[in-house]
DOMAR-884377 format. One line per field, with one value per atom (N, C-alpha, C): residue number from 1; x, y, z. Coordinates in nm, 3 decimals. Example, Ala and Ser with C-alpha at 12.3 -4.5 7.8 and 13.67 -1.06 7.14 Angstrom:
<pts>
nr: (1,1,1,2,2,2)
east: (1.319,1.230,1.320,1.285,1.367,1.290)
north: (-0.569,-0.450,-0.330,-0.225,-0.106,0.003)
up: (0.780,0.780,0.780,0.708,0.714,0.787)
</pts>
This chain:
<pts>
nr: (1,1,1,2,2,2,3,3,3,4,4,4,5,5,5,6,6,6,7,7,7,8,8,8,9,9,9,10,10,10,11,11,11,12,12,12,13,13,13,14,14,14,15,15,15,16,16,16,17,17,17,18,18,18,19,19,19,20,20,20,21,21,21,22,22,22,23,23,23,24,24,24,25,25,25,26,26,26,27,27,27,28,28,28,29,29,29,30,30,30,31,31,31,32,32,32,33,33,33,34,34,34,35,35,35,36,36,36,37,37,37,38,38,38,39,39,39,40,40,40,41,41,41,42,42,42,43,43,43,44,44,44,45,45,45,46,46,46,47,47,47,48,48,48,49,49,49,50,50,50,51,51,51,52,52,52,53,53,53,54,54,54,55,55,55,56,56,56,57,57,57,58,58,58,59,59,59,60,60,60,61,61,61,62,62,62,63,63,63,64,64,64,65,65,65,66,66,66,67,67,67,68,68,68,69,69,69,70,70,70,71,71,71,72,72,72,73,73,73,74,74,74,75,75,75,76,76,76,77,77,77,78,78,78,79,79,79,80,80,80,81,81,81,82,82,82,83,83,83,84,84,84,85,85,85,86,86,86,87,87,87,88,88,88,89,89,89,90,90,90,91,91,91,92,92,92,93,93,93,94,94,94,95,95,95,96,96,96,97,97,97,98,98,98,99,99,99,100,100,100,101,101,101,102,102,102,103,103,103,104,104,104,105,105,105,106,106,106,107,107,107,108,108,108,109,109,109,110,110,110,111,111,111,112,112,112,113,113,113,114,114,114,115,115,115,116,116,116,117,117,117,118,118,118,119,119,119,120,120,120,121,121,121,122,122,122,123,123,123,124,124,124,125,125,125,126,126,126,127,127,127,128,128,128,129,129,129,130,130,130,131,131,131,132,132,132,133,133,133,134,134,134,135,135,135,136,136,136,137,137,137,138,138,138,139,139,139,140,140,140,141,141,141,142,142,142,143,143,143,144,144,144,145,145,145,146,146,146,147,147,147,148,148,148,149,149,149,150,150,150,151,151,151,152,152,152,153,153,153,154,154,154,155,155,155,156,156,156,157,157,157,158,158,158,159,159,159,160,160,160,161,161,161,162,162,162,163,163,163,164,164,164,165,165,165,166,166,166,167,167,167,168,168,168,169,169,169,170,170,170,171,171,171,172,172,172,173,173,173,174,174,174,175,175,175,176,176,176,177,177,177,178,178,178,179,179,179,180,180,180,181,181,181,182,182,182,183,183,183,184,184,184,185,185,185,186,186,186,187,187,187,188,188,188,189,189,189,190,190,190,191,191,191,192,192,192,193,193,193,194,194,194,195,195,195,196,196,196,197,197,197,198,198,198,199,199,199,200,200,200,201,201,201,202,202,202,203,203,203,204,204,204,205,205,205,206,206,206,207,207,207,208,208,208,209,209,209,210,210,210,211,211,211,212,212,212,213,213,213,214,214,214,215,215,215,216,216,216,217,217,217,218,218,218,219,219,219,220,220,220,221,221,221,222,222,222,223,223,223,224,224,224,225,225,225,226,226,226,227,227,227,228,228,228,229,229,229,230,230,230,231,231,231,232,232,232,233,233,233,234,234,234,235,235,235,236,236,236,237,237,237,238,238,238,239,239,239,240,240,240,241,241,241,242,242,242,243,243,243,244,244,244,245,245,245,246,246,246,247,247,247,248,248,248,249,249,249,250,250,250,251,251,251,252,252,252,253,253,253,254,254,254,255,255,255,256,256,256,257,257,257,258,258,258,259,259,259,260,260,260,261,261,261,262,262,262,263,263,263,264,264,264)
east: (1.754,1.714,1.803,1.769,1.800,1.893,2.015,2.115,2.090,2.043,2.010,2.163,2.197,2.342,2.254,2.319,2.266,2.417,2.443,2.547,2.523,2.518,2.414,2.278,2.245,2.188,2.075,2.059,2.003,1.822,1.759,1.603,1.531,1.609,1.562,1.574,1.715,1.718,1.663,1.656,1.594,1.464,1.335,1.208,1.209,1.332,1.342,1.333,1.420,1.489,1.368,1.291,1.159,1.045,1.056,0.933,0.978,1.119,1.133,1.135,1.212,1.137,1.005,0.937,0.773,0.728,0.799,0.739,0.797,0.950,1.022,1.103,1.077,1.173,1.290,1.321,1.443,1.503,1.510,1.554,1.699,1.802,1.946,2.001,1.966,2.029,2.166,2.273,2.381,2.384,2.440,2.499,2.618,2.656,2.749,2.724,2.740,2.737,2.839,2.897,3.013,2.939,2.828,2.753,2.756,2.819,2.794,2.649,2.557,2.443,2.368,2.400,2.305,2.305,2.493,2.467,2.442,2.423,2.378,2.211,2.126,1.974,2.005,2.090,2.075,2.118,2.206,2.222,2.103,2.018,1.901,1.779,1.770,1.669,1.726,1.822,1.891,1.965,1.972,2.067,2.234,2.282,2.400,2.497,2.588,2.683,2.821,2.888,2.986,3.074,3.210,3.323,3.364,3.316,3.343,3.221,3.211,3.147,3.173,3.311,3.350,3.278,3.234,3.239,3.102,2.977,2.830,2.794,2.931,2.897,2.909,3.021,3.048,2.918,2.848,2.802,2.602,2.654,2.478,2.489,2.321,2.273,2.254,2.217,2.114,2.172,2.198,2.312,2.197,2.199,2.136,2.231,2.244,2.288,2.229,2.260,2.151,2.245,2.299,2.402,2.349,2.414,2.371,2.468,2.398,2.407,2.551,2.597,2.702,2.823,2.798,2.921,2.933,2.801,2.831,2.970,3.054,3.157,3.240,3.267,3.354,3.304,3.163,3.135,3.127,3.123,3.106,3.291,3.372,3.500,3.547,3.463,3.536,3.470,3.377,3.270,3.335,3.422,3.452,3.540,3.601,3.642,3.579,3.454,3.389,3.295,3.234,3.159,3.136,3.071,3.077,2.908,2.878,2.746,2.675,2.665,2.584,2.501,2.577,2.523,2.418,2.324,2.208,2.254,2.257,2.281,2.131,2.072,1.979,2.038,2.001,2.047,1.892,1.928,1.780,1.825,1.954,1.961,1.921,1.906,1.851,1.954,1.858,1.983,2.072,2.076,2.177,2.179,2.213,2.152,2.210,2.148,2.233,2.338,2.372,2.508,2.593,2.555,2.632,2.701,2.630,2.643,2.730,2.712,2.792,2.946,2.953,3.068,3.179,3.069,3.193,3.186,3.130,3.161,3.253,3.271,3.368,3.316,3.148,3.106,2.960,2.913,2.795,2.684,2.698,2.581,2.439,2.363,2.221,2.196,2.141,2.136,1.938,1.891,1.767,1.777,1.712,1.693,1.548,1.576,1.477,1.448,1.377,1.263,1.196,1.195,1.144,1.071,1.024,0.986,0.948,0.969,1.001,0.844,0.743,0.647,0.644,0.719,0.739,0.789,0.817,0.839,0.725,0.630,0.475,0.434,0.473,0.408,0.276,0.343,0.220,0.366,0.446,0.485,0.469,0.547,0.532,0.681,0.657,0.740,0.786,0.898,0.911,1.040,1.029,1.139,1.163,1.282,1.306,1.472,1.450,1.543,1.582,1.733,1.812,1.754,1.820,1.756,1.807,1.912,1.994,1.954,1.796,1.811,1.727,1.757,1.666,1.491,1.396,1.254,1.309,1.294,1.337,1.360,1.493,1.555,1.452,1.413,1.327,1.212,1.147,1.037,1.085,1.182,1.252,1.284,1.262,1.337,1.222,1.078,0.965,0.896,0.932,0.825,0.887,1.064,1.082,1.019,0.988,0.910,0.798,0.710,0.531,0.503,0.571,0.533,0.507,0.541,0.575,0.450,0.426,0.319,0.279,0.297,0.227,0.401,0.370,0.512,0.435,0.567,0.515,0.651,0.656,0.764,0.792,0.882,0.883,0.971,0.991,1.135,1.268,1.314,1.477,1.445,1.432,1.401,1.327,1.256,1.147,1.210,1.307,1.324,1.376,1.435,1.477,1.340,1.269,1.115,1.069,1.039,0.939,1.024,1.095,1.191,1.064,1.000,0.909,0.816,0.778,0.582,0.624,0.724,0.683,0.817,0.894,1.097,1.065,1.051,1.056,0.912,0.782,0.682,0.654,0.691,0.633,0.641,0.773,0.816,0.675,0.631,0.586,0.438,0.353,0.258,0.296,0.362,0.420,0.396,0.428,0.472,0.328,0.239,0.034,0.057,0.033,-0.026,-0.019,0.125,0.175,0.095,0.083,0.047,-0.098,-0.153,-0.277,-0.330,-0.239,-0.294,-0.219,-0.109,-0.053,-0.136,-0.277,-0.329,-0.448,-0.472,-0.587,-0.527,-0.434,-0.337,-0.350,-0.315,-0.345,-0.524,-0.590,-0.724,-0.763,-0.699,-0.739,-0.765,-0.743,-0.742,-0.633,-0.701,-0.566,-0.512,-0.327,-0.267,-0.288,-0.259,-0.299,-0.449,-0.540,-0.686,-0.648,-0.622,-0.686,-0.550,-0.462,-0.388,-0.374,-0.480,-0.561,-0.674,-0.745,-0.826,-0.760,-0.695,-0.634,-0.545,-0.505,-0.432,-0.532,-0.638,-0.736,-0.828,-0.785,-0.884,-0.816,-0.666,-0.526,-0.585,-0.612,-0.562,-0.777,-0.853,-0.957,-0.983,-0.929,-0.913,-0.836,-0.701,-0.635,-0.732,-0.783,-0.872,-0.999,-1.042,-1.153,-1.091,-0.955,-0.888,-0.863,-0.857,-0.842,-0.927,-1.058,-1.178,-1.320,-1.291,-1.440,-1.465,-1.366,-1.369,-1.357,-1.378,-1.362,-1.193,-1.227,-1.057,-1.028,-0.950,-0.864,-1.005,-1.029,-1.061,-1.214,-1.249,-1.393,-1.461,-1.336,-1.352,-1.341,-1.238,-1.222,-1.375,-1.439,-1.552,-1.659,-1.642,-1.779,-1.750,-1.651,-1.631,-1.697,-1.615,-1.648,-1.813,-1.850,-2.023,-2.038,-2.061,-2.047,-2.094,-1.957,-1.988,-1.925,-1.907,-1.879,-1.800,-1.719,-1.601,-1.510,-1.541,-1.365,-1.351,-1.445,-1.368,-1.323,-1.327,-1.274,-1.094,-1.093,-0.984,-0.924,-0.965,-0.906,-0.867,-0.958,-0.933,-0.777,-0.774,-0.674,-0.524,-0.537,-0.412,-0.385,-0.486,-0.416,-0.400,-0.451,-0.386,-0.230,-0.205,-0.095,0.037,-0.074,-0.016,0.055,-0.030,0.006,0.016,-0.058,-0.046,0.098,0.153,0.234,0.330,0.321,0.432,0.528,0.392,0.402,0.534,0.445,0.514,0.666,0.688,0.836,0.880,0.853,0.912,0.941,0.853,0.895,0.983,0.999,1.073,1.238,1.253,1.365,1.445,1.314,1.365,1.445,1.390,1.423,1.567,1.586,1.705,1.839,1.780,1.901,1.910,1.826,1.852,1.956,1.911,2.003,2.162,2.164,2.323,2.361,2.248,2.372,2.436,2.344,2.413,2.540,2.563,2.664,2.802)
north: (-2.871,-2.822,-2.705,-2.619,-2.482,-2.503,-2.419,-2.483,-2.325,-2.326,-2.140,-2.179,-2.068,-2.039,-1.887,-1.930,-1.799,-1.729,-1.639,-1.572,-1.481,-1.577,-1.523,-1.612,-1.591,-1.765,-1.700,-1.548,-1.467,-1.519,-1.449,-1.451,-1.476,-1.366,-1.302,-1.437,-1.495,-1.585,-1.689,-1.744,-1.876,-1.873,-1.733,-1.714,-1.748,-1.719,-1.750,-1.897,-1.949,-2.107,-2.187,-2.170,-2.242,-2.264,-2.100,-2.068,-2.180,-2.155,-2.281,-2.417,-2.459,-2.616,-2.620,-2.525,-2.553,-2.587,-2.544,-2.556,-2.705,-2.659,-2.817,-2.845,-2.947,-3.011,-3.102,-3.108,-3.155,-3.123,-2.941,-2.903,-2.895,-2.802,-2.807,-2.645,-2.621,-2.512,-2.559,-2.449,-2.407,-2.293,-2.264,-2.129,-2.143,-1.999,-1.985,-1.868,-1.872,-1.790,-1.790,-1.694,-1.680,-1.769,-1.746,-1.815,-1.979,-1.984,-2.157,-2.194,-2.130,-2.177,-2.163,-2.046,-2.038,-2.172,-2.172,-2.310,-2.466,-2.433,-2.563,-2.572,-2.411,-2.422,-2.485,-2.475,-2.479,-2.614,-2.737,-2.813,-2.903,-2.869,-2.913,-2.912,-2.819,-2.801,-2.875,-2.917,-3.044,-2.917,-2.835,-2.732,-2.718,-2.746,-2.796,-2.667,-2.655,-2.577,-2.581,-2.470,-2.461,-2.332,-2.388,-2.303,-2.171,-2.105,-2.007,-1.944,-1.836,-1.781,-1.827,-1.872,-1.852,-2.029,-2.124,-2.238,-2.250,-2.146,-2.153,-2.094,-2.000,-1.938,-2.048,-2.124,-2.255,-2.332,-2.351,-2.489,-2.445,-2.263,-2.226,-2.165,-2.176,-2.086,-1.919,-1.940,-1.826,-1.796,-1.729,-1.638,-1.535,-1.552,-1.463,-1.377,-1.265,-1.219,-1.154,-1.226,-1.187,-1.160,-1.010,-0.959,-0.817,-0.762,-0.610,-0.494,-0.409,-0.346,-0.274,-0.253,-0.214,-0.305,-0.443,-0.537,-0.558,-0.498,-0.543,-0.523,-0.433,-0.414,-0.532,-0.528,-0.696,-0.815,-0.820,-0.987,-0.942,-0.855,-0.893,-0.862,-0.786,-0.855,-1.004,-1.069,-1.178,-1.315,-1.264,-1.338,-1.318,-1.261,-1.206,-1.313,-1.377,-1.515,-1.619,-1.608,-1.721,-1.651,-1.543,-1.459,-1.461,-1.487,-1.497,-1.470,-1.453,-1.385,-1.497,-1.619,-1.744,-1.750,-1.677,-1.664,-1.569,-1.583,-1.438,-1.431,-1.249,-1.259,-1.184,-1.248,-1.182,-1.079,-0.975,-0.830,-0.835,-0.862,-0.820,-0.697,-0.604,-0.517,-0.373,-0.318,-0.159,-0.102,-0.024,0.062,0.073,-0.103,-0.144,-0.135,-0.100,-0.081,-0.174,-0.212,-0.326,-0.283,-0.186,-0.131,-0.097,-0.138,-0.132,-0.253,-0.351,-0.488,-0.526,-0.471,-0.524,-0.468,-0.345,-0.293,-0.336,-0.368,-0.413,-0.617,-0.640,-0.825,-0.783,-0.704,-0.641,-0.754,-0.736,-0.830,-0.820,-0.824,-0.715,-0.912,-0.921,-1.036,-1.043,-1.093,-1.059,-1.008,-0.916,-0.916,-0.862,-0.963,-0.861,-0.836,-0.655,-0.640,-0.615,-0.696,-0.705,-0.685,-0.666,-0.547,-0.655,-0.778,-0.841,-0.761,-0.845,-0.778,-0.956,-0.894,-1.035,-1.123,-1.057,-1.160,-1.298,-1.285,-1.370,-1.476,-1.476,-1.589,-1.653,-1.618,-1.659,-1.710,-1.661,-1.661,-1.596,-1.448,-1.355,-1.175,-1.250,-1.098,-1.052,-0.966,-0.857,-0.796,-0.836,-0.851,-0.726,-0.651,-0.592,-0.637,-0.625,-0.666,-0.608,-0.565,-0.555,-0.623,-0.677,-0.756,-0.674,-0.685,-0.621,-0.665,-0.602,-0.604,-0.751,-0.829,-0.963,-1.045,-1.069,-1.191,-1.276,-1.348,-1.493,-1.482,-1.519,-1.506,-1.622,-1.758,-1.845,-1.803,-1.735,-1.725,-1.604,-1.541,-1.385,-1.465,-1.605,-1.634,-1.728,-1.775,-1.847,-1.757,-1.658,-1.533,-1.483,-1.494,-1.437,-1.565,-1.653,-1.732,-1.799,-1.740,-1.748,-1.693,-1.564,-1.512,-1.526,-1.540,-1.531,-1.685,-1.739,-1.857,-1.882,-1.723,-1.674,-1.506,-1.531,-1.335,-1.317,-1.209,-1.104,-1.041,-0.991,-0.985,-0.867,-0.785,-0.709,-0.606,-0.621,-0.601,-0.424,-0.371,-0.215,-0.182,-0.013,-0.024,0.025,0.038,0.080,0.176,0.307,0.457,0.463,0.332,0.331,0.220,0.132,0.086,0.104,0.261,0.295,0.362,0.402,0.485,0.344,0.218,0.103,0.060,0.088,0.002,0.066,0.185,0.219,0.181,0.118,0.073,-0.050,-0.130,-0.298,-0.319,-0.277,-0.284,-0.321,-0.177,-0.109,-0.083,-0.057,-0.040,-0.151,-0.262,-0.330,-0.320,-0.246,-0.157,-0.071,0.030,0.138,0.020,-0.049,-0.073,-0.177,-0.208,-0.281,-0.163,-0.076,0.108,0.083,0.135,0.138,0.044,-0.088,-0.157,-0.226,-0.161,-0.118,-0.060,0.103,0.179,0.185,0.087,0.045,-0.041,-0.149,-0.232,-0.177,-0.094,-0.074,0.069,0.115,0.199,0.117,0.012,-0.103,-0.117,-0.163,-0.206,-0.096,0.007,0.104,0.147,0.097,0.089,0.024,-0.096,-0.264,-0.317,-0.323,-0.444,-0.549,-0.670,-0.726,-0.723,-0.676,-0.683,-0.759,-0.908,-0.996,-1.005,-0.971,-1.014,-0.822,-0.782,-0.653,-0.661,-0.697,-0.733,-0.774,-0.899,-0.997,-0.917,-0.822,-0.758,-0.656,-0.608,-0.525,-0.600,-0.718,-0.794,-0.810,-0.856,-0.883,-0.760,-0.696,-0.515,-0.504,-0.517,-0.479,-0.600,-0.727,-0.790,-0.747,-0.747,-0.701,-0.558,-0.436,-0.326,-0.380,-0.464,-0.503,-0.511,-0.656,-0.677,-0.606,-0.489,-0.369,-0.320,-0.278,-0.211,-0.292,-0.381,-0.492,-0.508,-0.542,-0.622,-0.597,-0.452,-0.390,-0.300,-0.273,-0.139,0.005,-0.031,0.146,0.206,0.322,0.380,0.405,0.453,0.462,0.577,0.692,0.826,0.749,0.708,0.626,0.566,0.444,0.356,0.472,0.514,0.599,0.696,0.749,0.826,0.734,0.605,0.537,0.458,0.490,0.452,0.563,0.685,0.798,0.876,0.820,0.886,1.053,1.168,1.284,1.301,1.381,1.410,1.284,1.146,1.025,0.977,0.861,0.825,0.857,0.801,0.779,0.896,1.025,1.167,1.202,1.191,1.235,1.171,1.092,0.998,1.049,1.077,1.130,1.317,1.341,1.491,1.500,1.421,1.408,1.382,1.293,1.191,1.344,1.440,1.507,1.600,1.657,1.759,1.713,1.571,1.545,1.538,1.576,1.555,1.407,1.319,1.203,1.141,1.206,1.155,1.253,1.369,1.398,1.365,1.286,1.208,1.069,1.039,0.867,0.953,1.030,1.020,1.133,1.169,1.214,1.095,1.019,0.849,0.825,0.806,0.703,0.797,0.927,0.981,0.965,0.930,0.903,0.821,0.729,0.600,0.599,0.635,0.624,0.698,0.839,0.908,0.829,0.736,0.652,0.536,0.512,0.355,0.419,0.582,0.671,0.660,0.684,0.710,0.546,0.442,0.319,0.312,0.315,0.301,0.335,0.448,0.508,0.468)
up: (-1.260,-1.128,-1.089,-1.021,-0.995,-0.872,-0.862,-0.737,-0.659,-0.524,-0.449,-0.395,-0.364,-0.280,-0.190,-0.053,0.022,0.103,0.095,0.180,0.303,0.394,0.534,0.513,0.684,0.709,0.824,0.831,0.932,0.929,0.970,0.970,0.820,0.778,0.585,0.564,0.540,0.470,0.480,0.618,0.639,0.651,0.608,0.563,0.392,0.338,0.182,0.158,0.273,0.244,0.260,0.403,0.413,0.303,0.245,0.125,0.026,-0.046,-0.182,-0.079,0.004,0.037,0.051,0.061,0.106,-0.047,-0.156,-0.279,-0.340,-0.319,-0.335,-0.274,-0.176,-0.076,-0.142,-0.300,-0.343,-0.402,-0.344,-0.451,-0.378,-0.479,-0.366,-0.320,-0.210,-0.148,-0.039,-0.061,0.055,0.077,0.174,0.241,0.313,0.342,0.441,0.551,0.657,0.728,0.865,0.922,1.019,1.171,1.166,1.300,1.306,1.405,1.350,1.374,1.533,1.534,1.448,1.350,1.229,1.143,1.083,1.003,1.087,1.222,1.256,1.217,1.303,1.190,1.060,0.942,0.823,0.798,0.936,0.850,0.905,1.018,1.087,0.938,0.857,0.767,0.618,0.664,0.495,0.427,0.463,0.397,0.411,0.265,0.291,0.284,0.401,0.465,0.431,0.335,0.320,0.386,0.400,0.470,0.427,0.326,0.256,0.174,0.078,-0.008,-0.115,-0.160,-0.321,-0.308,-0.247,-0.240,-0.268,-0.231,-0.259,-0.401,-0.424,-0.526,-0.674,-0.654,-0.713,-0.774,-0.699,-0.634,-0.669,-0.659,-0.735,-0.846,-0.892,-1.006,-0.990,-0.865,-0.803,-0.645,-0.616,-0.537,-0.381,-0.358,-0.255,-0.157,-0.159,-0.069,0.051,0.171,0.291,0.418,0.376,0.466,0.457,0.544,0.560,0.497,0.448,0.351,0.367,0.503,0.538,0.522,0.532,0.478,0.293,0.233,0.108,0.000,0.016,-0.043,0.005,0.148,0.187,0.078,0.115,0.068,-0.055,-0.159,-0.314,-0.353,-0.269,-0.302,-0.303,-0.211,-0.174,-0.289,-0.321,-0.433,-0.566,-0.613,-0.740,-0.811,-0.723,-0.832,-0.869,-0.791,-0.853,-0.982,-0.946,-1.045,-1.207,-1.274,-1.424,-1.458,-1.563,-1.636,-1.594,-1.582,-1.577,-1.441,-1.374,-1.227,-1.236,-1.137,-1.103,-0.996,-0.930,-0.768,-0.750,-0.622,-0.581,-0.476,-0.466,-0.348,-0.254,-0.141,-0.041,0.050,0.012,0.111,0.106,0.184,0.168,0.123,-0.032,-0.073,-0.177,-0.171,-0.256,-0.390,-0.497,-0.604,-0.699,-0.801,-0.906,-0.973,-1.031,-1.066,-0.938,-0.825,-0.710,-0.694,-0.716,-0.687,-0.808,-0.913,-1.032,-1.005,-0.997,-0.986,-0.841,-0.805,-0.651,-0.696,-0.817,-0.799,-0.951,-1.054,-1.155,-1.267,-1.269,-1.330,-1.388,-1.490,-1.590,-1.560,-1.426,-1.444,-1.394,-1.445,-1.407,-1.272,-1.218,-1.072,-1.029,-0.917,-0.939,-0.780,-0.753,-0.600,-0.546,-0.466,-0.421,-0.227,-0.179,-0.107,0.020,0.065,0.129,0.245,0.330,0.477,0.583,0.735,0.778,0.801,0.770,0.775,0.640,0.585,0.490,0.623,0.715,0.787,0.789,0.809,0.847,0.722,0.583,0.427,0.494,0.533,0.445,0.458,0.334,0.317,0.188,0.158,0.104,0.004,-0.091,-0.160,-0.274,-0.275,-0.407,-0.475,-0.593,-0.712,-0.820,-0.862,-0.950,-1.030,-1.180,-1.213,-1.293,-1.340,-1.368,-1.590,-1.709,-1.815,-1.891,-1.804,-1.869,-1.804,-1.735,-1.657,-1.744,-1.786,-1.821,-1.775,-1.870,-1.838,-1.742,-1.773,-1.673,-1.486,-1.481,-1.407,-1.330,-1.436,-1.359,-1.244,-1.342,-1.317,-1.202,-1.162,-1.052,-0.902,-0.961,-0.794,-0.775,-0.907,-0.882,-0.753,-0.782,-0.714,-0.547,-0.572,-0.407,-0.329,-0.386,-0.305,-0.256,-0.401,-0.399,-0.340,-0.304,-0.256,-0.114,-0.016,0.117,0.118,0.013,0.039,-0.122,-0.092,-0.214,-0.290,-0.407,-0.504,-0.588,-0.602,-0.711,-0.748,-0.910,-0.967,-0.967,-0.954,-0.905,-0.986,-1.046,-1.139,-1.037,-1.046,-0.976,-0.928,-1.003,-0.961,-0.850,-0.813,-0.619,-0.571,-0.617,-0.522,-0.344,-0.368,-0.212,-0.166,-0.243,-0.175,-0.130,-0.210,-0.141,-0.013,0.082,0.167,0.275,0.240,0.361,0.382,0.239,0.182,0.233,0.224,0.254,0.340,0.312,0.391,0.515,0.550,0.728,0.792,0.686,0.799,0.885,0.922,0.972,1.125,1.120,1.251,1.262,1.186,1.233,1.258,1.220,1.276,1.403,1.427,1.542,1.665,1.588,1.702,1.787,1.633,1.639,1.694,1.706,1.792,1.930,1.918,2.076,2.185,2.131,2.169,2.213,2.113,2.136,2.307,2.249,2.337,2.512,2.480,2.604,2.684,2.589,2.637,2.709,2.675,2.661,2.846,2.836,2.959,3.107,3.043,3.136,3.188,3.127,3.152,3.235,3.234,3.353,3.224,3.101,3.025,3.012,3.043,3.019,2.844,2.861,2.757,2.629,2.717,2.612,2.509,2.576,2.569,2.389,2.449,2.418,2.305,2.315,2.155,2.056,2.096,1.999,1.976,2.029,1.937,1.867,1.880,1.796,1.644,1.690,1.574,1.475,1.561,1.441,1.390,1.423,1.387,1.254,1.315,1.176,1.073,1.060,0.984,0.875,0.968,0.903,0.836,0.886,0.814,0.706,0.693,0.550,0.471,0.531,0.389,0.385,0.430,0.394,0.293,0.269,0.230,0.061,0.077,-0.034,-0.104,0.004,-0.090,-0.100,0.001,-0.019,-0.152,-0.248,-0.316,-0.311,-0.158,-0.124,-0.109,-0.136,-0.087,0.047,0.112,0.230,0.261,0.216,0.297,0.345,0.196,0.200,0.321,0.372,0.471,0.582,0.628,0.728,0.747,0.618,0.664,0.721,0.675,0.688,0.848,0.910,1.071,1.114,1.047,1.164,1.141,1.262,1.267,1.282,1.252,1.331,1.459,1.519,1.656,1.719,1.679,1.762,1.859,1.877,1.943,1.857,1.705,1.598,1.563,1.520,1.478,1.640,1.733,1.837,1.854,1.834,1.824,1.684,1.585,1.467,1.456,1.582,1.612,1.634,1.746,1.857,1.753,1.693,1.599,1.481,1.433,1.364,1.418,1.542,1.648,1.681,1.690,1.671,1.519,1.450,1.312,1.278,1.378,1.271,1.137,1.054,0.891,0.879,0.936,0.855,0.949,1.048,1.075,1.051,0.999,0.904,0.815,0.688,0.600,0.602,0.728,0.762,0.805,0.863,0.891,0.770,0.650,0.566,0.451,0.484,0.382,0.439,0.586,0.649,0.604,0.589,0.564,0.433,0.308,0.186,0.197,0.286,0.272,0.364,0.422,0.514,0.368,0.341,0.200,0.125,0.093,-0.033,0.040,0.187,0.237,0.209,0.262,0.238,0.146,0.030,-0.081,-0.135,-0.101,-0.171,-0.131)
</pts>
């Protein structure tokens, strides 16, 4: 049986922790985290809570690190005596790169990084990964299914892993933005908020799957809304008078160039 160790006990993690008990509730996870209310969540969910890092690192197979990208040099100093090739560390932070992670734990051991996003709380996220070239099929196929057991997974090589932080990382912000904006225009109309958010949630979650399971491509669907002369090219007039498509993708090129500064 597979022993998880988590370092940090935040949102990320305890969307990870739920996904493997949802698969196997016997299996054995600990963590540590500085919050006590966190490790009180964790000892509420049978998750057993230790006083330190070097003590989870002990005690697992499989290593999670679920801290922010800005503490990672602290916590992989402080991990380095327990550290040896036998271990996998999983990395969920922006940026971080696996020869990053190796060189600050002074240790050539499997590492895979990986790309989450927080609807995996719900099990419907969105997953990217990539494992480092020493990890065990086993072990690969063990960090594959923390995930896919919470969303969708899909293996990416290194060279995108800081470009995907925008495709699955961080947009979840930017349609949060859209559907803000939506319903708070809905609002200003005399609609009520609520009423008019739930149509919009469900507009989002049905364009997905147009997008999925009709066959058509993105421009495709978009032509076959807009009638000539109609409501939606008027509304699409407007959005690229604003240059919204080339504002998305100055957002998401931001993004990738803030992942590039953590890193380093």
């Amino acid at each position: 049986m597979k022993r998880f160790g988590f370092i940090g006990a935040g949102n990320m993690a305890t969307a990870i922790i739920k996904g493997i008990i949802a698969q196997d509730n016997s299996c054995y996870i600990c963590v540590y985290d500085i919050d006590a209310d966190k490790c009180k969540l964790m000892n509420d969910m049978g998750v057993r809570v230790f006083e330190n890092t070097v003590d989870v690192v002990e005690h697992s197979d499989i290593i999670v690190l679920a801290v922010k990208p800005q503490n990672y040099s602290e916590v992989l100093e402080g991990l380095r005596p327990a550290i040896n090739t036998d271990k996998t560390i999983v990395s969920i932070a922006a940026g971080i790169s696996i020869d990053y992670v190796r060189k600050g734990l002074n240790c050539n051991c499997p590492v895979v990084r990986v790309m989450p996003n927080t609807p995996l709380l719900l099990k419907k996220g969105a997953t990217a990964l990539c494992p480092s070239e020493n990890i065990t099929d086993e072990n690969k196929k063990t960090v594959y299914d923390m995930f896919a057991g919470s969303g969708v997974c899909e293996y990416i090589s290194e060279e995108h892993m800081n470009e995907i932080i925008a495709v699955n990382g961080s947009s979840p912000a930017y349609i949060y933005l859209f559907a803000k904006a939506m319903a708070d225009y809905a609002q200003s109309c005399g609609i009520d908020y609520n009423k008019a958010m739930n149509l919009v949630c469900a507009t989002l979650e049905g364009s997905a799957a147009m997008l999925r399971e009709s066959g058509d491509s993105a421009d495709v669907l978009i032509e076959k809304v807009s009638s000539k002369g109609g409501t939606t090219i008027a509304a699409l007039e407007k959005l690229r008078e604003h240059n919204f498509y080339e504002a998305v993708l100055d957002g998401m090129a931001a993004c990738t160039k803030r992942a590039e500064e953590l890193g380093k």
